[in-house]
C-alpha positions in Angstrom: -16.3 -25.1 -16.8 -14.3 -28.3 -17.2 -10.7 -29.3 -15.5 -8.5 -30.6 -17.8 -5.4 -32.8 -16.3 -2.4 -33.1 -18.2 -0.7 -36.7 -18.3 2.3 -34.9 -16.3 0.2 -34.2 -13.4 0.9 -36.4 -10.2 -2.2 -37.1 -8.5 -1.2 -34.3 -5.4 -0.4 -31.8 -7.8 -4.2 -32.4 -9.6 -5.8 -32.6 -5.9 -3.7 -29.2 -5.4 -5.8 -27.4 -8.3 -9.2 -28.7 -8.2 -8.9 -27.4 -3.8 -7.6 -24.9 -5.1 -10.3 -23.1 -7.0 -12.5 -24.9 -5.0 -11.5 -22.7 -2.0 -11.5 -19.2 -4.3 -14.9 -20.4 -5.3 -14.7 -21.9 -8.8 -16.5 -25.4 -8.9 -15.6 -27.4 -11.7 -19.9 -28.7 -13.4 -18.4 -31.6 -14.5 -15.6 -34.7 -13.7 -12.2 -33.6 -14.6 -10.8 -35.3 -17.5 -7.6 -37.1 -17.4 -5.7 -36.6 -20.9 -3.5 -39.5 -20.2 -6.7 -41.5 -20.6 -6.9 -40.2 -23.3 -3.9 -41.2 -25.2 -5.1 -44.0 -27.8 -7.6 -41.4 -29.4 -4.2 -39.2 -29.5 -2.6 -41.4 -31.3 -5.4 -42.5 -33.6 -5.4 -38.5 -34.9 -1.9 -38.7 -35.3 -2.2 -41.8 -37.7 -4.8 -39.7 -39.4 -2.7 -37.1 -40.1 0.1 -39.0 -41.1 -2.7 -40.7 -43.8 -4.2 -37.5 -44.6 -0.5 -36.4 -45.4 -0.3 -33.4 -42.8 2.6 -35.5 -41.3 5.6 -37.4 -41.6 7.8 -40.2 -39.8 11.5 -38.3 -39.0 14.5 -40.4 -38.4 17.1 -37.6 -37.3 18.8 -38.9 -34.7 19.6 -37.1 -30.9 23.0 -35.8 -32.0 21.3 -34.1 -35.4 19.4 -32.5 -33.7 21.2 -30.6 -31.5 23.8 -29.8 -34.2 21.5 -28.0 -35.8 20.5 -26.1 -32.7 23.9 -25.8 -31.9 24.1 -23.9 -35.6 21.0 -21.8 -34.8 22.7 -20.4 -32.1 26.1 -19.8 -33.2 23.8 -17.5 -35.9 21.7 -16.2 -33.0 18.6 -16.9 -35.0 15.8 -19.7 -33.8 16.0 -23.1 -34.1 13.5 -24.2 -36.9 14.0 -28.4 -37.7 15.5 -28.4 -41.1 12.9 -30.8 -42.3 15.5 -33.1 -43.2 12.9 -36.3 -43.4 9.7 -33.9 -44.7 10.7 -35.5 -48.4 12.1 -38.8 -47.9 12.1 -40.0 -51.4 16.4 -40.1 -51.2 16.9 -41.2 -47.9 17.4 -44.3 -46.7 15.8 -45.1 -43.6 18.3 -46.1 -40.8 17.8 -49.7 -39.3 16.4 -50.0 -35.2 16.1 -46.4 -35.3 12.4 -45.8 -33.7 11.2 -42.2 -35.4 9.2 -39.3 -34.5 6.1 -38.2 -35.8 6.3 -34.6 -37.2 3.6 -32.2 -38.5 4.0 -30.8 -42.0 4.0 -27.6 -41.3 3.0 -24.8 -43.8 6.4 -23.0 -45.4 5.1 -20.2 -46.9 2.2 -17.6 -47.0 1.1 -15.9 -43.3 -0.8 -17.4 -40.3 -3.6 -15.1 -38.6 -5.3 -15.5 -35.4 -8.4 -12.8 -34.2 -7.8 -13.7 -30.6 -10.5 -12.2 -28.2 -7.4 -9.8 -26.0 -4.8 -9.2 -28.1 -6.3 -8.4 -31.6 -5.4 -9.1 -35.0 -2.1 -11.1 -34.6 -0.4 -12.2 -37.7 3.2 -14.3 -38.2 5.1 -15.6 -41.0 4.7 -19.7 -41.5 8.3 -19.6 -41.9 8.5 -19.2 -38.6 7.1 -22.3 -37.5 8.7 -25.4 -37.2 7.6 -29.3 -38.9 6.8 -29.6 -34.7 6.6 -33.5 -33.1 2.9 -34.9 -32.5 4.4 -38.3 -31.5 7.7 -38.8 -29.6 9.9 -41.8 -30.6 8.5 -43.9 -27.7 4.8 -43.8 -29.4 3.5 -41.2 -27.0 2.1 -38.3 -28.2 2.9 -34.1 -27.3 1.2 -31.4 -26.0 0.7 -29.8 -28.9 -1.2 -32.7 -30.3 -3.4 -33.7 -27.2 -4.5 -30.3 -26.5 -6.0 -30.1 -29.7 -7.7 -33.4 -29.9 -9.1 -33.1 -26.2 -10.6 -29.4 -27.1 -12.4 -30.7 -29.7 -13.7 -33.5 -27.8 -14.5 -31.9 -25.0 -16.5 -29.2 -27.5 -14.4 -26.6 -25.9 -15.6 -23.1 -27.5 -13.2 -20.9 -26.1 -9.4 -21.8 -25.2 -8.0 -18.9 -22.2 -4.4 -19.2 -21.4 -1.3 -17.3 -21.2 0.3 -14.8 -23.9 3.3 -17.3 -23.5 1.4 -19.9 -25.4 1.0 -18.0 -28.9 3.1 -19.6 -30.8 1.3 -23.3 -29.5 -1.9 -21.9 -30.9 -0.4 -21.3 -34.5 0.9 -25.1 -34.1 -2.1 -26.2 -33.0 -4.6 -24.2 -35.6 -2.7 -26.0 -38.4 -3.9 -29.2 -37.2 -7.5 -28.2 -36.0 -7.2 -27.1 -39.9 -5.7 -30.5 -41.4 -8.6 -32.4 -39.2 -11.5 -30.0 -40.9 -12.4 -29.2 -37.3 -14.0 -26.5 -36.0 -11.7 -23.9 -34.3 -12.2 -22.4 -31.0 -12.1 -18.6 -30.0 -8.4 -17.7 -28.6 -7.7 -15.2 -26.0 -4.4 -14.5 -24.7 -3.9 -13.1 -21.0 -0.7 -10.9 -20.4 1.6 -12.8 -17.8 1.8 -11.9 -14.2 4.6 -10.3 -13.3 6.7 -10.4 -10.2 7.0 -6.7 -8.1 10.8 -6.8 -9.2 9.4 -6.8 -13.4 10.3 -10.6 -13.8 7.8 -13.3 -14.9 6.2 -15.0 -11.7 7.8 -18.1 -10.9 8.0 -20.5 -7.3 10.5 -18.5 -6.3 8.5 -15.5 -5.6 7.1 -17.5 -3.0 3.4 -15.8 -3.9 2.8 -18.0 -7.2 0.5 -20.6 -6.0 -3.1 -20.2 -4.2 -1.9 -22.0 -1.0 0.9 -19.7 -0.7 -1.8 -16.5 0.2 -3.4 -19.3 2.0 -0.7 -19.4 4.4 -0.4 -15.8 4.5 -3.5 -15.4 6.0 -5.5 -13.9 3.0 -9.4 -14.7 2.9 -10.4 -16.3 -1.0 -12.6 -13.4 -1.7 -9.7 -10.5 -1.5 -7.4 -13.1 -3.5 -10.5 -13.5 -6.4 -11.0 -9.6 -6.3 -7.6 -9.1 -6.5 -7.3 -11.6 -9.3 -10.2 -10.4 -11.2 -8.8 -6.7 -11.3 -5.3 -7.8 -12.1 -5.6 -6.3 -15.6 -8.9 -6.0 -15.8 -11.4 -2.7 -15.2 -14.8 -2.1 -15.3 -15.4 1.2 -14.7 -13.8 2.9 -11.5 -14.7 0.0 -9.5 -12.6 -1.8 -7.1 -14.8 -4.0 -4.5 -16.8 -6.7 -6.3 -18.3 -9.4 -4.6 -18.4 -12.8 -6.2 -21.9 -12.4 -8.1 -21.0 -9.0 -9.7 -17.3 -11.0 -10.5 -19.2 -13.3 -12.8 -21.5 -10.6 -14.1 -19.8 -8.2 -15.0 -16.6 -9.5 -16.5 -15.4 -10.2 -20.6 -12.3 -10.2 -21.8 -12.8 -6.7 -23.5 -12.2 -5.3 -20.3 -8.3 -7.7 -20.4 -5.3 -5.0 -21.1 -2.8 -6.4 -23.4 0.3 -5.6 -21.1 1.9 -7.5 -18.3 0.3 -6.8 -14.9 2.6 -6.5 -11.8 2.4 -8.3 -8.6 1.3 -5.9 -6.4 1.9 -7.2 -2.7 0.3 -4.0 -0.6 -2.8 -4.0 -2.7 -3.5 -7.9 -1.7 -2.9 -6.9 2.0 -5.5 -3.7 1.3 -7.9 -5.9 -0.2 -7.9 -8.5 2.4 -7.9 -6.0 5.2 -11.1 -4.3 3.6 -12.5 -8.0 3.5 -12.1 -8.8 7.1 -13.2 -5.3 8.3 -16.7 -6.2 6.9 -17.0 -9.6 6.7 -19.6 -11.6 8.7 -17.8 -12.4 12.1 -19.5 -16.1 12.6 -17.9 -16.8 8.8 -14.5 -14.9 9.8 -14.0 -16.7 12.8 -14.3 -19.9 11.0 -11.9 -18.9 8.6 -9.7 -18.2 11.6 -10.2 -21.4 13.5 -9.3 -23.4 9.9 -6.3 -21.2 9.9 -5.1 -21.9 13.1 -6.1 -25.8 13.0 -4.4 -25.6 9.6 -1.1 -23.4 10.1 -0.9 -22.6 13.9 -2.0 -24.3 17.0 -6.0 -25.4 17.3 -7.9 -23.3 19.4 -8.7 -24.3 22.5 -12.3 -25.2 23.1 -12.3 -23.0 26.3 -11.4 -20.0 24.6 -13.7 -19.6 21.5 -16.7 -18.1 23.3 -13.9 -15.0 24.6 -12.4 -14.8 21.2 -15.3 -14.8 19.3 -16.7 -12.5 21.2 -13.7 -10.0 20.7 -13.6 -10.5 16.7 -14.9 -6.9 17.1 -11.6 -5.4 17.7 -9.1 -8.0 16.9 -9.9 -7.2 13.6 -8.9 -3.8 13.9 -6.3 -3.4 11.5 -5.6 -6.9 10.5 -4.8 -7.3 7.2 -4.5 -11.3 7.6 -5.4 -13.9 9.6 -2.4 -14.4 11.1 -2.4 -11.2 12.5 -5.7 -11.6 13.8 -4.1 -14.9 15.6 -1.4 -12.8 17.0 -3.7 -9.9 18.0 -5.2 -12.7 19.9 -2.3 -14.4 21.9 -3.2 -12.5 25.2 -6.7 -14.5 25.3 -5.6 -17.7 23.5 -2.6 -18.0 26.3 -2.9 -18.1 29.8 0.5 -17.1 30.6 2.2 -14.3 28.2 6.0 -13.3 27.9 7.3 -9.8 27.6 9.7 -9.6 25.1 13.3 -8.3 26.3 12.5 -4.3 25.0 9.3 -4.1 25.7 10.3 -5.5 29.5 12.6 -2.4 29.6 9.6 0.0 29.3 8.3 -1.2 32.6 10.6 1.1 34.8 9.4 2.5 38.2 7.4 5.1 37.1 5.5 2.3 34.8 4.9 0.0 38.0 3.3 2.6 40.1 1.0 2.9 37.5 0.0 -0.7 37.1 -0.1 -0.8 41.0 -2.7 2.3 41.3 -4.9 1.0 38.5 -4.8 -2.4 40.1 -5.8 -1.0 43.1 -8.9 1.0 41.9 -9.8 -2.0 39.3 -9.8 -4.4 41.9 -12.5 -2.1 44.0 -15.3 -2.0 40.7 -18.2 -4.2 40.9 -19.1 -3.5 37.4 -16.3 -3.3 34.5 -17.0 -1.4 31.7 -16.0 1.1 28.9 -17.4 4.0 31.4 -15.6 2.7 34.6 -12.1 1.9 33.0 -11.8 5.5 31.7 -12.7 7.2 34.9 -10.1 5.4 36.5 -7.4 6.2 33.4 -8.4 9.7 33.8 -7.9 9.9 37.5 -4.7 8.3 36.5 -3.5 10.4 34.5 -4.1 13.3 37.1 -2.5 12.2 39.7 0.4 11.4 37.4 0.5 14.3 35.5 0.9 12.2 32.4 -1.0 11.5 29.3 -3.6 8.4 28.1 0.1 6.5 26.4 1.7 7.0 29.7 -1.0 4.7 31.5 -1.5 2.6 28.8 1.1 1.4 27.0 2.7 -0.5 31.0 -1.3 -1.6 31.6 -1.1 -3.0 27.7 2.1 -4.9 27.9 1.5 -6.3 31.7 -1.9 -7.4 30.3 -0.6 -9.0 26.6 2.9 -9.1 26.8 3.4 -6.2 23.9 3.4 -2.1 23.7 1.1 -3.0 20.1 -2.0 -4.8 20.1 -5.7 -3.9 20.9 -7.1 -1.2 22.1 -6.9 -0.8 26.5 -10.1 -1.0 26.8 -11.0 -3.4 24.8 -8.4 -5.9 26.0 -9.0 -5.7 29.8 -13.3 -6.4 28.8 -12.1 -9.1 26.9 -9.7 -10.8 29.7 -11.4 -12.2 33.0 -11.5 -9.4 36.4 -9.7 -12.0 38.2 -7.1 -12.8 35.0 -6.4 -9.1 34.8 -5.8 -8.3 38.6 -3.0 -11.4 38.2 -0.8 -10.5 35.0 -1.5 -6.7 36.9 0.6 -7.9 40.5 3.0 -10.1 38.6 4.5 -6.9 37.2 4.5 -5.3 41.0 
């Protein structure tokens, strides 16, 4: 696979892409090209064309122009360039008026393109417009570089959005006027947002670091990703060898696919319920370094050893962070409503367990529920109504870990503290 960098692209913006798939796993077997580099061979193709007779030098003005799209709309048809300068032998050209470099499109007859996902598609030439390959300035368009750095770059297959149709129709005219070879086209439906709209920056869930900041692991993003549209067989869990195994674009669906929020969260949360817990915890601590607060070298031994259940349920790593906020902070607040559930009943309770916690030599699974059972006995209650005051004295929340797993994971003599300051 080889990057390709448009001429537009500032230099954080290319940096952006090539971390990007480099953190969902895609490493690029070659230096990414730079088509602004690129831009004397451009124009050399364009001065071929022009030769060859495939194009034409067009000295419509600014103001021409948008009359005639002006006119195109007032009909409420598309704009197509009149080809006012396509046969020049009656017009005069205008004095210090620098022109534009236009392809002679074909008029008549049918285009057709066998592209790899969408089929057979076939348009009328009439459609197509005498489009620019060199702006006024001497620097050439998309539609021209794309072509001439495909062909360079030996590029067999071109992948891209259903958006870009028309550009291939463009663009297979000149592959055709330059007696090049042309490259397989597939077309990929366009992702929509969960509201049915295309997927734009304001969705806030376009771009890789966005699920970056969510908390979502690359390898529920790439599965996600690689079934967004695509099937093979029933199967929804595919780790990153069977992803380049098994896929082709037969398996591509020709409509849009919808953003589908819940089914990212699902996916990631099946990822860090079975993921390695050495290679999750590093994800965590580049998460936290990255988006939170580092974690303190003091704690990593207590959290690591408590992935086990901090997991539980997580369908980021954020809330794997907050699961772990009772361990990573040494003193914890109670939130306003959740202080309100401590009433006198709830303090009695705390006090008894302190008392018997304090008395164990050896802390345990086994030990902690005989003395939540007594509990319970003596207070004619149930297992919520001892631990939900135990779980917010100990983390500061009525929702987190399980009991038992949070007072094994906290110090004896931490516990017995955050215990009597609720007394």
């Amino acid at each position: 696979m080889k990057i390709l960098i448009k001429k537009d692209l500032k230099k954080n913006i290319k940096k952006q892409i090539i971390e990007s798939l480099k953190w969902i796993g895609i490493n690029h077997d070659d230096k990414e090209y730079i088509q602004s580099k690129n831009i004397n061979k451009h124009k050399e193709i364009a001065k071929e064309l022009l030769k060859k007779g495939f194009a034409y030098k067009c000295y419509c003005s600014v103001d021409e122009i948008k009359e005639q799209k002006e006119k195109a709309k007032k009909k409420g048809i598309p704009f197509v360039y009149n080809r006012k300068w396509r046969d020049a032998k009656n017009l005069e050209i205008p004095k210090n008026v620098e022109p534009v470099v236009r392809f002679k499109s074909k008029i008549s007859g049918n285009a057709i393109i066998k592209d790899l996902v969408q089929g057979e598609i076939n348009i009328s030439n009439s459609i197509i417009e005498d489009f620019v390959i060199l702006r006024n300035d001497g620097s050439p368009t998309y539609q021209l570089s794309a072509v001439v750095d495909d062909h360079s770059m030996n590029i067999t297959h071109v992948i891209r959005g259903d958006d870009h149709k028309i550009n291939t129709f463009k663009q297979k005219q000149i592959y055709e006027a330059m007696n090049w070879k042309l490259p397989e086209f597939a077309h990929i439906p366009l992702i929509h947002s969960e509201g049915g709209s295309k997927l734009s920056k304001r969705d806030k869930a376009s771009t890789v670091d966005d699920y970056i900041k969510m908390g979502i692991l690359p390898d529920a993003l790439r599965n996600y990703l690689l079934r967004l549209g695509w099937s093979h067989q029933d199967k929804e869990i595919f780790s990153q060898e069977e992803s380049i195994n098994l896929f082709n674009l037969k398996g591509i669906g020709k409509s849009p696919s919808k953003l589908d929020m819940s089914r990212i969260l699902s996916l990631n949360e099946h990822y860090i319920k079975h993921m390695d817990e050495k290679k999750l915890f590093n994800f965590l601590k580049i998460y936290c370094v990255t988006f939170r607060k580092e974690i303190d070298n003091s704690k990593e031994k207590k959290l690591f050893s408590s992935m086990n259940f901090l997991k539980n349920k997580a369908k980021t790593l954020d809330n794997i962070y907050n699961n772990a906020q009772y361990i990573l902070n040494d003193i914890i607040k109670i939130s306003p409503d959740d202080l309100k559930l401590l009433d006198e009943f709830s303090k009695k309770v705390i006090k008894d367990f302190t008392s018997a916690f304090e008395k164990i030599s050896i802390i345990n699974k086994e030990s902690l529920e005989k003395i939540v059972n007594e509990l319970i006995n003596k207070h004619k209650t149930n297992f919520k109504g001892i631990g939900q005051p135990l779980r917010i004295a100990l983390t500061g929340s009525k929702f987190g870990p399980g009991l038992y797993d949070i007072v094994l994971s906290l110090d004896k003599n931490v516990t017995i503290k955050r215990l009597k300051m609720i007394e």
